[in-house]
C-alpha positions in Angstrom: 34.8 -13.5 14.4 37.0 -16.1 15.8 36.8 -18.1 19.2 37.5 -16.0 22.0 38.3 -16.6 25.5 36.3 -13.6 26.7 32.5 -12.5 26.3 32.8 -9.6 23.3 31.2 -6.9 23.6 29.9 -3.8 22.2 32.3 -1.0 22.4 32.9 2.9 21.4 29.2 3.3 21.5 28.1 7.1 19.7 25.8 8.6 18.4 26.9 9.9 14.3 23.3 10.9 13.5 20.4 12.2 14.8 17.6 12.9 12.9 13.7 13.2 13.8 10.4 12.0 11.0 8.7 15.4 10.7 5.4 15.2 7.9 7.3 11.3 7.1 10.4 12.7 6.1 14.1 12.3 8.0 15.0 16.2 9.0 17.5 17.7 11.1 16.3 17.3 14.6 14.6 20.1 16.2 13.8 19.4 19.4 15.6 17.2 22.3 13.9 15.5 25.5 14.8 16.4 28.7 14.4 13.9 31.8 13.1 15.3 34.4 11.5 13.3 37.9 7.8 13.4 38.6 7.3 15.6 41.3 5.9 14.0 44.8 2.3 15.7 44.2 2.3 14.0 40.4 1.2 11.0 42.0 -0.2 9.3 41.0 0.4 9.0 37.9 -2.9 7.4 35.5 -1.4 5.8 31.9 -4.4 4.8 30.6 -4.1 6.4 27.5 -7.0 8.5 25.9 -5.4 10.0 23.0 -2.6 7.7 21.2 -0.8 8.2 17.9 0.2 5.2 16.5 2.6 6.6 13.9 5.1 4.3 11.7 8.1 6.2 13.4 9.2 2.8 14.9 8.2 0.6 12.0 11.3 -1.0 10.7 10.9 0.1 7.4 11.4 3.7 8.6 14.7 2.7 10.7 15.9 0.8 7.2 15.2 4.1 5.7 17.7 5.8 8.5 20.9 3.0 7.6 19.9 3.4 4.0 20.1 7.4 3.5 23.3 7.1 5.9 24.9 4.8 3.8 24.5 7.0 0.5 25.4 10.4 2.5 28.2 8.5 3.8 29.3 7.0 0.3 30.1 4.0 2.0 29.7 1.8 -1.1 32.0 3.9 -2.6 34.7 3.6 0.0 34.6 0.0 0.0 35.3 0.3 -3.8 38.9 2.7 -2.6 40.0 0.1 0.3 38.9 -3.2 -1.3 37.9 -6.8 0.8 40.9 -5.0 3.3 37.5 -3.3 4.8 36.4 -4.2 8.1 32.6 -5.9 7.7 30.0 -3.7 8.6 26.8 -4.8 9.9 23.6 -2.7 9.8 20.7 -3.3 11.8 18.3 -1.7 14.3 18.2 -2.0 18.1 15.5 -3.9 18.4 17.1 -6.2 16.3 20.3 -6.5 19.0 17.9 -6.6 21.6 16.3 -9.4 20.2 19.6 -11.4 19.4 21.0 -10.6 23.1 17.2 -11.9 25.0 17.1 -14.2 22.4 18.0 -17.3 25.1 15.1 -15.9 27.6 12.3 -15.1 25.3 10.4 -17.4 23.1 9.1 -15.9 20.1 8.9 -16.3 16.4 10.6 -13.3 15.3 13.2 -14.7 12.7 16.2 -12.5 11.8 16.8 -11.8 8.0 20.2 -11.4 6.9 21.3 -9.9 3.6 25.3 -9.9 2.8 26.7 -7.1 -0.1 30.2 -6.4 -0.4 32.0 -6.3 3.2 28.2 -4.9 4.8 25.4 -7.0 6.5 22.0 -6.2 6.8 20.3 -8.0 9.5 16.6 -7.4 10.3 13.4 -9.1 11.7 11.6 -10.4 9.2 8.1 -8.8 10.0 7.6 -5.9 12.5 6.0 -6.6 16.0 3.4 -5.6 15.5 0.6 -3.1 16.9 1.9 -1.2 20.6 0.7 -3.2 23.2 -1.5 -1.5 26.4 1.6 -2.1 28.3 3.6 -0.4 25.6 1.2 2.2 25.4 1.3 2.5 29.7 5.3 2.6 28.8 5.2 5.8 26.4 2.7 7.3 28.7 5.2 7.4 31.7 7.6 8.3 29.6 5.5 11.7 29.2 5.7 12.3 32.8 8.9 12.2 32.8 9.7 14.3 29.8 9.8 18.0 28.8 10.9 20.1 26.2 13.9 22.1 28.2 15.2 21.6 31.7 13.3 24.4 33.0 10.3 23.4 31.4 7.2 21.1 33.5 5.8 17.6 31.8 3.2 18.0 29.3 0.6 15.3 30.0 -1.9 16.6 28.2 -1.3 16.1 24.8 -1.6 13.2 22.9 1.1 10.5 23.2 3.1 10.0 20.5 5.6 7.4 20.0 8.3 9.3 17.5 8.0 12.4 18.8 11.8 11.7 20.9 13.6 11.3 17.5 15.7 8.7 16.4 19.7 8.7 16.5 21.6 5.8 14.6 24.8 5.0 16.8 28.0 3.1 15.8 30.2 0.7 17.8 32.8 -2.0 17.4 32.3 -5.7 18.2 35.7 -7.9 17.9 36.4 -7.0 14.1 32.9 -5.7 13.4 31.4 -2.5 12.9 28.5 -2.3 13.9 25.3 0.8 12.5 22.1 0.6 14.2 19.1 2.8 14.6 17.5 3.8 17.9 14.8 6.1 19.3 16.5 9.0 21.2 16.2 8.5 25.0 15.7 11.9 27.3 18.7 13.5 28.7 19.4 14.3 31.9 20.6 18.0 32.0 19.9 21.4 34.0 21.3 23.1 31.1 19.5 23.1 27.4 21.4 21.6 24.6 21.3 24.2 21.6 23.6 22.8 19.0 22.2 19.2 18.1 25.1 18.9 15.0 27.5 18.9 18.0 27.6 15.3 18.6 30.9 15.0 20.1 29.0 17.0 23.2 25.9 14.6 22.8 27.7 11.5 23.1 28.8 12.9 26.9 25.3 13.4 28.1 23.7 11.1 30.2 20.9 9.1 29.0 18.0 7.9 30.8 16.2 4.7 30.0 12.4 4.8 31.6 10.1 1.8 32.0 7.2 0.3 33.7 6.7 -2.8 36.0 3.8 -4.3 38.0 3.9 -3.3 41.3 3.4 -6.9 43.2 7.6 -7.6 41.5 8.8 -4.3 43.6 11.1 -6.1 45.8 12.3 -8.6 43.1 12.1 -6.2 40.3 16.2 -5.8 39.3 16.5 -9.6 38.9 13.7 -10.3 36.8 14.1 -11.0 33.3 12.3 -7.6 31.8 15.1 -6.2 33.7 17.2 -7.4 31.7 15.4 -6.8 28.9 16.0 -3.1 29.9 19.7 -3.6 30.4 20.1 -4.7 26.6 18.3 -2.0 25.1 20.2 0.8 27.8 23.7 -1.1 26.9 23.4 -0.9 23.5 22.7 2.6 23.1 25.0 3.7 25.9 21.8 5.0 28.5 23.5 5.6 31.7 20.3 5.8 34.0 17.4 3.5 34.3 14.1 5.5 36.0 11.4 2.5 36.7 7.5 3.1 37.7 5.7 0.6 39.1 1.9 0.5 37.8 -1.1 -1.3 39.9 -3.9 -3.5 38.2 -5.6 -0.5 37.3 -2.2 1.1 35.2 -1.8 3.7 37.7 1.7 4.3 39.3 1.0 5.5 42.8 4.3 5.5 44.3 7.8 7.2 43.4 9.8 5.6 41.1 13.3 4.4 41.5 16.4 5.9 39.7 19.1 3.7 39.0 22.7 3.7 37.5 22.5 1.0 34.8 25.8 -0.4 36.4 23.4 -1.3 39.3 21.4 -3.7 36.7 24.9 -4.9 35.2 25.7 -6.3 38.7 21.9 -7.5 39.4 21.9 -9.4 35.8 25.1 -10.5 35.2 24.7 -14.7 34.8 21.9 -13.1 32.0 24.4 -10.8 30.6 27.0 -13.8 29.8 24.1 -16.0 28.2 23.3 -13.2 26.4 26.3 -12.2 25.7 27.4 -15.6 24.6 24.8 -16.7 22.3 25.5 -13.2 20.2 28.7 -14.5 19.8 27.3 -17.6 18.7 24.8 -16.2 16.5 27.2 -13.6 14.6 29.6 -16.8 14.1 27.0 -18.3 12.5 26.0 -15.4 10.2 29.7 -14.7 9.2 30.6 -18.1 8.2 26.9 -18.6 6.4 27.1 -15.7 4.5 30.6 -16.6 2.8 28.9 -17.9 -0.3 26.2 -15.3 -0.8 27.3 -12.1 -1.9 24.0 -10.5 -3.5 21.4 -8.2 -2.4 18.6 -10.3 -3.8 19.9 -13.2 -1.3 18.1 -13.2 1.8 19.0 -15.8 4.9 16.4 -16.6 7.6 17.4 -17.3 11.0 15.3 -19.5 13.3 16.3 -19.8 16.5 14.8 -20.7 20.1 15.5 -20.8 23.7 17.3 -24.0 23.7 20.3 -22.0 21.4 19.7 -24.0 18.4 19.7 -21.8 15.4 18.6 -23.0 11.9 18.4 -21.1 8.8 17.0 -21.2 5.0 17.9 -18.8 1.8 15.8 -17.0 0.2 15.5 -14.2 -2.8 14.3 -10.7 -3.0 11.4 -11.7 -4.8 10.0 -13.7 -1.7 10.5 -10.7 0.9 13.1 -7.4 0.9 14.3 -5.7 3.6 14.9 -2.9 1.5 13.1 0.2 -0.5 13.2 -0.2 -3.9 15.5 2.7 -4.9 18.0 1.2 -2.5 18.0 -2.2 -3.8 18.3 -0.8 -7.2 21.5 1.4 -5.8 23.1 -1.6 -4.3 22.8 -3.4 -7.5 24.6 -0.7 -9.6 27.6 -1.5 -7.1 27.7 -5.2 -7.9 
């Protein structure tokens, strides 16, 4: 990247895969969710959750496993080896991963990023999962259930156990300046009257409008679109082109007893924008520094850490495969055989 004038930003956004983890394996999808409002006499809604499944559909190593079987089906490595250093650099990452980098200025945490450089691709991931889901993440998938069904026609199931891959997962592309830019997602429900049969048709996916749900306390209602989980909620809808935000608002006791609000995402844009530039901004900054950083290391058994905090500084260390891996084994060894 070079200095710009103007904030980049993500662009051509689509989904090229979507896939769902059926008995721990990547399959064709089978199934799509459907958003659909709670009705008035839902209320209110309890998301206390009785039954949860916990499964390692979000782990990281499972999205790694995504950008790694797309990069072999793909041949990628392959097509480098036809066009050459000529080829645009490819980064491969997750969305939580982007979400992290974007927040990054207006969230302190010790999540460092770990980099890998190999050929014209970059691998950037965190460099250990988050951990266990949260109550409040567990209050999140929850009202996700009452907003979710099977087909349009079809009426919220919110009595079976909630489970946190059961959406699927796509893995979207877009360009950023001279980047390309793979990264894996969970699926968010569509908002459709009419049933989507053909899931290979990704062309009429991409055009469907995709809602983001989420969960605040109730005592921010009037304030909620300017706090900083709102935009939190902006990065993660932006970067995999959701067009709809649908927020409950949960008492003390994790019961929503009101109506949600549904909102065009362009509404937070507006609402967020000074957090959007900082954002923004210090991606910019951070992708800089992983560019020119990873000049001199051109291995798969290199590994960069990233520190940074909420001041913007950013410091880094190297590191080798044999420390920590970001990888399966059978990949490594595949990346290695292209050297």
């Amino acid at each position: 990247l070079e200095e710009a004038t103007e904030i980049i930003s993500l662009e051509r956004i689509n989904i090229i895969k979507f896939w769902q983890i059926i008995d721990d394996q990547l399959k064709p999808p089978q199934s799509l969710l459907y958003f659909k409002q709670p009705k008035l006499e839902a209320y209110p809604l309890v998301l206390n959750v009785k039954v949860y499944i916990n499964t390692q559909g979000i782990a990281q190593t499972d999205c790694m496993a995504m950008l790694e079987k797309f990069i072999i089906e793909e041949n990628l490595y392959n097509e480098y080896k036809s066009h050459g250093n000529g080829r645009r650099i490819k980064i491969f990452t997750r969305r939580h991963v982007l979400t992290r980098i974007l927040t990054a200025p207006f969230f302190i945490t010790d999540l460092p990023i770990i980099v890998t450089k190999h050929k014209n691709f970059i691998f950037m991931a965190t460099f250990q999962d988050s951990g266990e889901t949260t109550t409040n993440g567990r209050h999140h998938y929850k009202f996700a259930q009452y907003c979710e069904t099977i087909s349009p026609a079809a009426e919220p199931n919110i009595n079976e156990a909630v489970h946190d891959n059961k959406r699927g997962f796509c893995v979207y592309s877009a360009t950023y300046g001279h980047l390309d830019m793979f990264y894996t997602g969970q699926a968010y429900p569509v908002a459709s009257e009419e049933n989507i049969e053909n899931f290979a048709d990704l062309e009429s996916l991409n055009k469907c409008t995709f809602v983001s749900t989420n969960i605040m306390h109730e005592s921010k209602f009037d304030f909620w679109q300017n706090t900083v989980t709102a935009f939190q909620w902006w990065v993660k809808a932006y970067v995999c082109n959701a067009k709809q935000i649908f927020v409950g608002f949960k008492n003390t006791e994790g019961v929503v007893c009101k109506p949600g609000l549904l909102k065009d995402i362009d509404y937070l844009e507006t609402q967020q924008s000074s957090r959007i530039h900082v954002g923004k901004t210090f991606m910019f900054k951070f992708l800089n520094l992983i560019m020119e950083t990873t000049k001199n290391y051109d291995c798969p058994d290199t590994i960069i850490k990233y520190h940074f905090d909420r001041a913007g500084n950013i410091t880094y260390s190297v590191h080798n495969s044999e420390e920590f891996s970001m990888f399966s084994a059978d990949f490594l060894d595949y990346m290695r055989s292209h050297n």
